[in-house]
C-alpha positions in Angstrom: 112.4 73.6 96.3 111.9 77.3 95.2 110.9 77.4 91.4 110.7 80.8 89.7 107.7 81.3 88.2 106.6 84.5 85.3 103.5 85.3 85.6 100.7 84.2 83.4 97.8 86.9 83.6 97.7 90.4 83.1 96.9 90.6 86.6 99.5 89.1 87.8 101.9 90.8 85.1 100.2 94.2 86.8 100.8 93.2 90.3 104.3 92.2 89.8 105.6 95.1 87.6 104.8 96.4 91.7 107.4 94.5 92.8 109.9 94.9 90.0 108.9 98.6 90.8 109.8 98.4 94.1 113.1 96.5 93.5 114.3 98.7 91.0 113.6 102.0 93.6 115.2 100.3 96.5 118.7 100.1 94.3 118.5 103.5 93.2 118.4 104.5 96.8 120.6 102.4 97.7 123.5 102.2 95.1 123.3 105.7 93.6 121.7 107.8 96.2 123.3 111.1 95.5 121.5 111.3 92.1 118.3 109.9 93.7 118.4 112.7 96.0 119.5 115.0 93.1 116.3 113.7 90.5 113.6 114.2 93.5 115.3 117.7 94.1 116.1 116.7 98.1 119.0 117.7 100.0 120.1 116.2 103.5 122.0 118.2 105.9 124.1 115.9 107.6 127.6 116.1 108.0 128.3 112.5 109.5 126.6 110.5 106.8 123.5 109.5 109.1 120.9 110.7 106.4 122.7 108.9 103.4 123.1 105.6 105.6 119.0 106.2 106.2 118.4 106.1 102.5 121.1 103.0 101.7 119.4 101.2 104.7 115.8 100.9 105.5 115.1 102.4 102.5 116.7 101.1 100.0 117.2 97.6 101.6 113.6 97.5 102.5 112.3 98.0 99.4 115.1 95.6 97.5 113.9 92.8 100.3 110.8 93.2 99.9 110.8 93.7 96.2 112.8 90.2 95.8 111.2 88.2 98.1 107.8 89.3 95.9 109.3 88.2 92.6 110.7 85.0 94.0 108.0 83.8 95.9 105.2 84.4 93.3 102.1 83.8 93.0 101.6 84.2 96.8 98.4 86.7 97.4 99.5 87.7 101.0 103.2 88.5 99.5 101.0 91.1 97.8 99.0 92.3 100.2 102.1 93.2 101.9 103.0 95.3 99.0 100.1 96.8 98.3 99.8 98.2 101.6 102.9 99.5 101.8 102.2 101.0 97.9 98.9 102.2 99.9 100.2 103.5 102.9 103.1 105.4 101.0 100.6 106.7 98.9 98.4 108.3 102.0 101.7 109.6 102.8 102.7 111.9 100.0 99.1 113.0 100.1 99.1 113.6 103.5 102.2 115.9 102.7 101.0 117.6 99.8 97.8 118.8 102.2 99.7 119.5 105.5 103.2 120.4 104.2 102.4 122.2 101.2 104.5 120.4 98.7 102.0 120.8 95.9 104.4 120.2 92.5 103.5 117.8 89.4 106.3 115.6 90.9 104.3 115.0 93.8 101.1 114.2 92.4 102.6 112.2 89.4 104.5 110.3 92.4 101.2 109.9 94.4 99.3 108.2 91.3 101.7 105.9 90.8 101.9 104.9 94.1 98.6 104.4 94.4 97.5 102.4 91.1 100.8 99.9 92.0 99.3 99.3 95.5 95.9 99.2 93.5 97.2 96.2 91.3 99.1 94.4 94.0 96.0 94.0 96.4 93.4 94.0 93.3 95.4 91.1 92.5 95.6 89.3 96.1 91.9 89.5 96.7 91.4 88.4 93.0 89.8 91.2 91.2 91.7 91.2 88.8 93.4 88.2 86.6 
């Protein structure tokens, strides 16, 4: 039986906010993403509805699945590795586009930092250097 279970420590209250993060993202994107695009000052140019059925889809979906199936299977450290990697990778990412495609803008960086510091607490709290 699946119990849902708060978490206790600050690191665990750290490493979850990642996932609560990442639920809270994915519906955005998925439920209102005209005024997702809109906030992060993105426009698609797609007549057939291909790019808005990208951000509904893998994006939103993916994070909302992965977000959820954080939250209800906690306290499990690989659960977190998982999203601290993807925090991780997202993070090399943006940077990797700030370098090569020039999109230097506070939005970016502010992005990037967050990205980063909620993959920080997810694995910090996996590998149990944090509590």
């Amino acid at each position: 039986m699946i119990e849902f279970v708060l978490p206790q420590t600050n690191g665990e209250w750290l490493a979850w906010v990642s996932a609560v993060y990442l639920v809270i993202n994915g519906l955005l994107k998925m439920l209102l993403p005209g005024q997702w695009i809109n906030f992060n000052k993105m426009r698609i140019i797609d007549d057939n509805g291909h790019g808005m059925a990208m951000l509904r889809g893998p994006l939103g979906g993916g994070n909302i699945g992965l977000g959820l199936a954080v939250l209800v299977l906690h306290p499990q450290p690989l659960l977190y590795i998982a999203i601290g990697g993807m925090f991780a990778f997202m993070a090399i990412g943006r940077f990797i586009s700030i370098i090569v495609d020039r999109a230097i803008s506070i939005q970016n960086w502010i992005s990037l930092i967050i990205e980063a510091l909620l993959g920080f607490f997810a694995v910090a709290y996996a590998f149990g250097l944090i509590r």
